[in-house]
C-alpha positions in Angstrom: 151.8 217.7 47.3 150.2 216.3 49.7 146.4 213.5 49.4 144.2 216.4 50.3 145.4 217.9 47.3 142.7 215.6 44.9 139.9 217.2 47.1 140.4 221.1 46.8 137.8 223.4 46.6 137.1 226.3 45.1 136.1 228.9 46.7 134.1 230.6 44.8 134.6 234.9 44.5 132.8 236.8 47.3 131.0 239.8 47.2 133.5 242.4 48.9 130.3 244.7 49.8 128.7 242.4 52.0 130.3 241.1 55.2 127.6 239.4 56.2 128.2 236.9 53.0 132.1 237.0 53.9 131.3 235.7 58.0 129.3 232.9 56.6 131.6 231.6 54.6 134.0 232.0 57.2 132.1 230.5 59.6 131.0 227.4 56.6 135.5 227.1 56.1 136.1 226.4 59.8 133.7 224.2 60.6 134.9 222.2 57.5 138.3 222.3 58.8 137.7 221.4 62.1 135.7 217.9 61.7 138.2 216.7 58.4 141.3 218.0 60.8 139.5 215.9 63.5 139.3 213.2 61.7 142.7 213.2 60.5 144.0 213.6 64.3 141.9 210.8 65.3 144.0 208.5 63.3 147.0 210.3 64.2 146.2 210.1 68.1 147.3 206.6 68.7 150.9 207.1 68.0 151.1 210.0 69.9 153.1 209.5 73.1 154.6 212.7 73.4 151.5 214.9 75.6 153.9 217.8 74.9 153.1 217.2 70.7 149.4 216.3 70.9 148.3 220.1 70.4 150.9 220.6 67.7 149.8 217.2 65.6 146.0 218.3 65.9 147.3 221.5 64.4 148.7 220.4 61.7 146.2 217.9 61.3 143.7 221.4 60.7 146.3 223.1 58.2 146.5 219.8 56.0 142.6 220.2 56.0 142.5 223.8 55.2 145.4 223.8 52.5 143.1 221.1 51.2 140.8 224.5 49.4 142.4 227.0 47.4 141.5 230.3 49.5 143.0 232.9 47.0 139.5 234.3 47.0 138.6 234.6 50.7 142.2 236.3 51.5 141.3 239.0 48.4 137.7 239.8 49.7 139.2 239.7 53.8 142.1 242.0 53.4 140.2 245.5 52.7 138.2 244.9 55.7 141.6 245.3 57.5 141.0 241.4 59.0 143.9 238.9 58.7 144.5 237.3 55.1 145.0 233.7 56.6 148.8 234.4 55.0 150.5 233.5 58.3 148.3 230.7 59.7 150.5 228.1 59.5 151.1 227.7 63.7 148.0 228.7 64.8 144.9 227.4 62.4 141.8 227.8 64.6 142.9 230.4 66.8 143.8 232.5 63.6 140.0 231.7 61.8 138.1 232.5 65.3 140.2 235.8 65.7 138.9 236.8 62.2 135.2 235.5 62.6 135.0 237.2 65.8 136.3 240.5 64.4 134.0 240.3 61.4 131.2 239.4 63.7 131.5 242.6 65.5 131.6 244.5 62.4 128.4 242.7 61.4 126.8 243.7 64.4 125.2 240.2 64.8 124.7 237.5 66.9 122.3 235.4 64.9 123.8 232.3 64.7 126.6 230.5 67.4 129.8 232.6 67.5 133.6 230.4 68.2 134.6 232.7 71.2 137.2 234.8 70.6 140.9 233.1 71.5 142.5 234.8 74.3 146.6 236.4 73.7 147.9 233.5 75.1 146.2 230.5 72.9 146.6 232.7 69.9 150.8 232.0 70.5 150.6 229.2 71.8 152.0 227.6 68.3 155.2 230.1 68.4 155.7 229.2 71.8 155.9 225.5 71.1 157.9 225.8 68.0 160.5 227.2 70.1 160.1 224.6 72.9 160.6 221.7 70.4 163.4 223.4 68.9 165.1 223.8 72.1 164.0 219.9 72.5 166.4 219.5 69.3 168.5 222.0 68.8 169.3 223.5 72.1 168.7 226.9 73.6 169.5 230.2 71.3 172.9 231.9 71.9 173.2 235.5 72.5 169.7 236.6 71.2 169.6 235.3 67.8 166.6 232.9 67.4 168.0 230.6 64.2 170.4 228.0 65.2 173.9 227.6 62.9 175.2 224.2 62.3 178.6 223.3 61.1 179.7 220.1 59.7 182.9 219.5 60.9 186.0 218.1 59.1 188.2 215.6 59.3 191.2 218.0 61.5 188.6 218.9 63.8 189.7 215.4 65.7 193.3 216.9 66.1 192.4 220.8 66.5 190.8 221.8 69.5 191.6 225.3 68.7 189.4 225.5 66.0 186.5 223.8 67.0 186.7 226.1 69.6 187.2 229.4 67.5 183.7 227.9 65.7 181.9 228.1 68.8 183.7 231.5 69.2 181.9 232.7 66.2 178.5 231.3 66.9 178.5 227.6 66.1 175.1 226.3 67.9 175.3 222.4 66.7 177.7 220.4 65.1 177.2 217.6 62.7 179.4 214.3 61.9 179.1 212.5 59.0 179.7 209.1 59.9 180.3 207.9 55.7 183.6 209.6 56.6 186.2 209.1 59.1 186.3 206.6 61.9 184.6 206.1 65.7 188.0 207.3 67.1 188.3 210.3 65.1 184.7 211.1 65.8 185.2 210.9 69.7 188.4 212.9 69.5 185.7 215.6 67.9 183.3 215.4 70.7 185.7 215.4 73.1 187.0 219.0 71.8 183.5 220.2 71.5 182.8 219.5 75.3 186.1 221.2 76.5 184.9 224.3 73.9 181.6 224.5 75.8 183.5 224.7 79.4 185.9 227.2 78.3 183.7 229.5 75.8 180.2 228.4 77.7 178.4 228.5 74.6 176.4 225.2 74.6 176.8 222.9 71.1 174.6 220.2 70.5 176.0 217.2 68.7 174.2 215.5 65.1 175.7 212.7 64.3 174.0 211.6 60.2 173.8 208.0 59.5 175.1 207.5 56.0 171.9 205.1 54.7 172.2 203.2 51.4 173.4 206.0 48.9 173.8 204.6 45.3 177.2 205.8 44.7 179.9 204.6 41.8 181.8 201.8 42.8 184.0 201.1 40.1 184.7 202.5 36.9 186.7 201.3 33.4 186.8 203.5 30.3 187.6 202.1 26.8 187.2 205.6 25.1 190.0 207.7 24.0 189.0 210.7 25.9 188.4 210.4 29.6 185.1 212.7 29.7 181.8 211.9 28.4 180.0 214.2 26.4 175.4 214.7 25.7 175.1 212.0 23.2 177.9 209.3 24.8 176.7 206.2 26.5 178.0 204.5 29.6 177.0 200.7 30.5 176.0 200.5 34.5 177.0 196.8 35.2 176.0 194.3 38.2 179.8 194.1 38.9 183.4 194.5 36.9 184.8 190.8 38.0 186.2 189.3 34.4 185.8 192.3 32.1 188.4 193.0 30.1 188.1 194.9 26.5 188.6 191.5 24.2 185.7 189.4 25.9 183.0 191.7 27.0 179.4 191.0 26.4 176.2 192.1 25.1 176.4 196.3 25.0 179.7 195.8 26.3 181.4 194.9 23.4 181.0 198.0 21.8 183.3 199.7 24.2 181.3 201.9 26.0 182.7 203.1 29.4 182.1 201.0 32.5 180.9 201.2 35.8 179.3 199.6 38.7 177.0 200.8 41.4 177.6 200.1 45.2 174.4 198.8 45.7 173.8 196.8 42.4 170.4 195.9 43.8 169.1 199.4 42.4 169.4 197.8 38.9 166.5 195.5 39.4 164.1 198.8 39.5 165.0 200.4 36.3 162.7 201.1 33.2 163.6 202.0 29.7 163.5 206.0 30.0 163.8 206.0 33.3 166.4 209.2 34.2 169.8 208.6 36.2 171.4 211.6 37.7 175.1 211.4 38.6 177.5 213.3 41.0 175.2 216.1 42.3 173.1 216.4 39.1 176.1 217.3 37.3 175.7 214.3 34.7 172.1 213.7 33.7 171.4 210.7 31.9 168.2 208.2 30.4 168.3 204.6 30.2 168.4 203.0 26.9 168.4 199.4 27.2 168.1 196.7 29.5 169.7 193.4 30.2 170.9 190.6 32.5 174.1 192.5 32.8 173.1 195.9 33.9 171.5 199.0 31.8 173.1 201.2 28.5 172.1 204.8 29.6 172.3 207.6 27.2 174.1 210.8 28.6 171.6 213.7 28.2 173.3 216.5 30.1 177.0 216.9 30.6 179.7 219.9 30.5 180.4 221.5 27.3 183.9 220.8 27.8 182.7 217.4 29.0 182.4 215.5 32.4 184.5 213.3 34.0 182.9 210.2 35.9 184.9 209.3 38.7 184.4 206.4 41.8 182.6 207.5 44.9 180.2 210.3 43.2 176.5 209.5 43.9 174.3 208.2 41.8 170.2 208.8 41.8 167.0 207.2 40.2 164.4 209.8 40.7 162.0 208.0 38.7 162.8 205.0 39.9 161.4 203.3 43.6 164.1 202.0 44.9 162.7 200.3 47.6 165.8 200.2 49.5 166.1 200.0 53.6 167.1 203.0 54.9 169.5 201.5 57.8 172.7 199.5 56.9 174.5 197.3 59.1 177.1 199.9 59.3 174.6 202.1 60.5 173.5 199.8 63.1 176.8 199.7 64.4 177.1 203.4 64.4 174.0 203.4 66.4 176.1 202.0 69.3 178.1 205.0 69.5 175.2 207.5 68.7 173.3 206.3 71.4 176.1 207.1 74.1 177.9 209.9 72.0 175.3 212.3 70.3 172.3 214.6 71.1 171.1 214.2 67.6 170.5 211.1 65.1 170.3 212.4 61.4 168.1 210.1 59.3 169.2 209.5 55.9 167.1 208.7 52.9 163.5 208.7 55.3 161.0 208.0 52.7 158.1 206.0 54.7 156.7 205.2 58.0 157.6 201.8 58.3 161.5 203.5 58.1 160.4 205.8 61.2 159.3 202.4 63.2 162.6 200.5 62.0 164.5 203.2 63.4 162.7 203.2 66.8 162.8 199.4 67.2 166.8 200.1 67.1 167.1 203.1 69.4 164.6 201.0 72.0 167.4 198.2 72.2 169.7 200.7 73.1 168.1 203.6 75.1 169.6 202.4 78.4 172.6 203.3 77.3 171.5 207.6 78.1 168.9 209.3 80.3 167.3 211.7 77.7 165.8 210.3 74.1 167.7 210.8 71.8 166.4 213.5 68.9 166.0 212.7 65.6 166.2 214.9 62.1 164.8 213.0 58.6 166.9 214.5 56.3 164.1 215.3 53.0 165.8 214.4 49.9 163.1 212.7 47.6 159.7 213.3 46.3 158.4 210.1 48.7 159.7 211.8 51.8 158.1 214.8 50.3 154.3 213.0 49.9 154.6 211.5 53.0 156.2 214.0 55.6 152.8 214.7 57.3 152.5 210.6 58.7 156.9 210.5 59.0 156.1 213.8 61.6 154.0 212.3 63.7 155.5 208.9 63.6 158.5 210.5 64.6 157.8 213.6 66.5 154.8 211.7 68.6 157.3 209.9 70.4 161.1 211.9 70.2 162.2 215.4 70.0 161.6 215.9 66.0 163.6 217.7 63.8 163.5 217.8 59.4 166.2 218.7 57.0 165.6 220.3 53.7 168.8 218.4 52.3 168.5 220.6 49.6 171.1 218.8 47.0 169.6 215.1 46.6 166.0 216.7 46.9 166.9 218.9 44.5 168.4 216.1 42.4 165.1 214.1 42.8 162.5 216.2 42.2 164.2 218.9 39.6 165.8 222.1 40.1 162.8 224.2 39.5 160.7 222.7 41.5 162.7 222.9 44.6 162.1 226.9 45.8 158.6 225.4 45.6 158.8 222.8 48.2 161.1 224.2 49.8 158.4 226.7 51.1 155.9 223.9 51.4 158.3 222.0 53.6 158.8 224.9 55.8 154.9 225.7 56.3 153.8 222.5 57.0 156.9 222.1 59.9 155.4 225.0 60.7 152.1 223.8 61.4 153.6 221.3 63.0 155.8 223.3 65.8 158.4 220.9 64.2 162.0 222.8 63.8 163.6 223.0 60.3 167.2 223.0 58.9 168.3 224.6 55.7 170.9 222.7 54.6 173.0 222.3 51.4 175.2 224.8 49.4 175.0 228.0 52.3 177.6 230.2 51.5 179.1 227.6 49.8 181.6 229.7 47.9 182.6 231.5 51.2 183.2 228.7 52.4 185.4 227.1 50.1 187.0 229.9 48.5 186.7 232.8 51.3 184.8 235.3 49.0 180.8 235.1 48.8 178.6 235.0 45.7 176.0 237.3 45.5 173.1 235.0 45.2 174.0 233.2 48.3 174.6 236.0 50.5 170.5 236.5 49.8 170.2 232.7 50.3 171.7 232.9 53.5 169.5 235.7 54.6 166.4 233.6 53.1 167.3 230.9 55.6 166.1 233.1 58.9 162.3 231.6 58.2 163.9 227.9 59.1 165.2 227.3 63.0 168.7 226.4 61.7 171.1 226.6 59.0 173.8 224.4 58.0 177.3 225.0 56.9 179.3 222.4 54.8 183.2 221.9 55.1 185.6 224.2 53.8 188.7 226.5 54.6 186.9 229.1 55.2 184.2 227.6 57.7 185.0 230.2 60.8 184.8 233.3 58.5 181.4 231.6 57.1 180.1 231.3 60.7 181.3 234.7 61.2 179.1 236.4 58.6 176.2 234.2 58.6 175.9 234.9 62.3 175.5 238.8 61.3 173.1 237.6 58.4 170.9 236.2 61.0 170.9 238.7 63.6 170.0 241.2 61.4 167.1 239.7 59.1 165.2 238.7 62.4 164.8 242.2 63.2 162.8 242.5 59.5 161.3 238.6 59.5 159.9 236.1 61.6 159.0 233.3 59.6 156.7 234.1 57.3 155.5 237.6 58.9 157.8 241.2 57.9 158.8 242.7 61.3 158.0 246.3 60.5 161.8 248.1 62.7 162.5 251.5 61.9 164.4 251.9 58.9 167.5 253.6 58.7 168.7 253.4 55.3 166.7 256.8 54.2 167.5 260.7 55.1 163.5 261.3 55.7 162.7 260.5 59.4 163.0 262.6 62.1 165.5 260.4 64.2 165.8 263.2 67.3 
């Protein structure tokens, strides 16, 4: 995914009989690595002002350059020498490729050329140990020995129920997140008020997230001239500049045929569109392609829908995947919930992050306001479209070279964006180059959703939920069921860290079988 991607090499296969040929090309890899990861860093250095990130953004400055060759045929002729596969490399680049040229140099018995000096215990960890330290920069310290953070997105009675924001601390609520598109500044302070008593009384720390809601496309208004009320594969709907004088006997251009309205809350997005360009609506539940163009707006052809057929209604979201929207990623409403942030929160959550230049307009707002707290204030980029995706390496260091840094796979939009089946895929790619990074991660979107809602887990998600342990943090959505969901994906968590760290199996005992000898 990333621009190191048009210059992979091949390595080409090895001859498993002859180490001597293997330690070479070992020895031919890092060097590569090292000078195009320096020169990456070098560009990178400048915007570092964090000394605590500098090791971890010359790091991942290394992995970009190494995931830049495909190295399916190195691991194959390293692993029957018993030496490490490069599989879990992701924290520690160099110190993992010296480790294994150092072992495979004693094998050779040879000193004929200049050796990297074998890494010593401690810089070998030294990536795990800062991934925990900038996780505990964002996300605060672990609570009663389970390593992967649990966020909860709190709802609306949270402001008038201190008893259960407190029984979600109870059952192992790390962080909690506000969504400031809903509710108001004096229901949101009546929340953090009840999460600071919780604290005192349980003393369980919570951090507080508070997510800007950025320019999200969403319906704004709707009129339907069709008999039925649902749309169908095959309808078309017209997405107008506004609604103001249309009525049924003096519409317009494709309007006159009596397709069913609507307009767009920001109808700026209509300036972008092509002919065949897809529009997904509510979640991905309504696919559709653009037909036609005009002044008015754009006739889009619906091209997936229920069987029993989908209802459009005002409020759902709306997204152009392959369309640039170029769109600002900080409202004035979001400027103004900045002021209460800034004195309220631990964490800003960035919506709809897609550049650097959005990193920089974000910081040129926090520095107007930083007197207003001691400690910087930590930011999370929520991921959710295939720009965000190409340019995550540069948002990192923009971001994390000068604030505690955090990134959120928002799994639904992203998923939206870039298709279904491609999101396991970057999913994993997200989460090894945060990795690389020391940068924590948040799964986010859809955990234990039907728990949550409905108080009995699918299947699927309950392995889902267990997946999540290799990210620093999970989050939870709103639902009737949120405590019990807390509950459970607390006992997930403790027990899939005793079998996975990361990437790396964690070989425990097992249990489950009548052969061992457990006298």
């Amino acid at each position: 995914m990333f621009s190191l991607k048009s210059n992979t090499t091949q390595i080409k296969p090895i001859d498993l009989k002859n180490p001597e040929v293997l330690l070479a090309t070992l020895q031919k890899l890092r060097q590569s690595i090292y000078q195009q990861g320096e020169e990456i860093f070098q560009r990178w250095e400048p915007l570092i002002k964090r000394p605590s990130f500098r090791k971890s953004a010359q790091n991942l400055a290394y992995y970009l350059a190494l995931r830049g060759h495909d190295l399916r045929p190195l691991q194959a002729a390293l692993i029957p020498w018993g030496l490490s596969s490069l599989g879990r490399i992701e924290a520690r680049v160099l110190p993992n490729l010296d480790a294994a040229i150092a072992t495979l140099a004693a094998i050779c018995q040879t000193e004929s050329y200049p050796l990297p000096p074998r890494p010593s215990i401690q810089s070998f960890l030294e990536g795990h140990r800062l991934l925990r330290r900038h996780t505990q920069d964002v996300l605060g310290k672990p609570w009663n020995n389970r390593w992967v953070r649990i966020m909860v997105t709190l709802p609306k009675s949270a402001a008038s129920s201190y008893e259960y924001v407190r029984s979600l601390l109870q059952q192992g609520t790390n962080c909690v997140r506000i969504n400031c598109a809903h509710d108001t500044p004096e229901l949101w302070e009546a929340m953090i008020h009840h999460v600071h008593r919780a604290e005192g009384e349980t003393g369980q720390p919570c951090k507080i997230m508070m997510d800007l809601a950025g320019p999200k496309p969403r319906i704004e208004q709707t009129i339907n001239f069709c008999d039925s009320d649902r749309l169908f594969t095959g309808d078309y709907l017209f997405l107008r500049r506004d609604l103001s004088g249309v009525e049924p006997e003096n519409n317009s251009s494709f309007a006159d045929i009596g397709y069913p309205q609507l307009t767009c809350t920001i109808p700026e997005v209509l300036d972008s569109l092509k002919i065949g360009a897809n529009v997904w609506i509510d979640d991905g539940r309504i696919g559709a392609c653009v037909e036609s163009l005009s002044d008015e707006g754009a006739l889009i052809k619906i091209t997936h829908a229920s069987h029993k057929g989908s209802k459009i209604l005002p409020d759902k979201g709306i997204n152009f995947p392959d369309t640039l929207l170029n769109l600002c990623p900080l409202t004035e409403k979001d400027k103004q919930d900045l002021d209460f942030i800034v004195s309220h929160a631990d964490i800003v959550g960035y919506s709809f992050v897609q550049n650097t230049s959005d990193i920089d307009l974000l910081e040129q707002e926090l520095q107007t306001r930083q007197g207003k707290r001691l400690n910087p204030l930590a930011i999370v980029a929520k991921i959710e479209t295939l720009q965000a995706i190409r340019n995550l390496p540069e948002l990192i260091v923009h971001a994390a070279g000068k604030y505690p840094f955090g990134v959120m796979i928002a799994r639904g939009d992203l998923a939206v964006e870039i298709g279904y089946q491609r999101l396991a895929e970057m999913q994993e790619e997200i989460l090894w180059l945060c990795e690389a990074a020391h940068v924590p991660v948040i799964w986010a979107t859809q955990v234990l959703e039907k728990l949550v809602k409905q108080g009995i887990p699918s299947r699927p998600e309950m392995t889902d939920a267990a997946m999540s342990e290799r990210a620093e943090c999970v989050m939870l959505n709103k639902g009737r069921y949120q405590g019990e969901a807390v509950r459970i994906l607390d006992d997930i968590l403790r027990r899939m860290q005793e079998h996975q760290l990361k990437k790396m199996p964690q070989l425990r005992a097992l249990y489950s079988w009548k052969y061992y000898d457990r006298s």
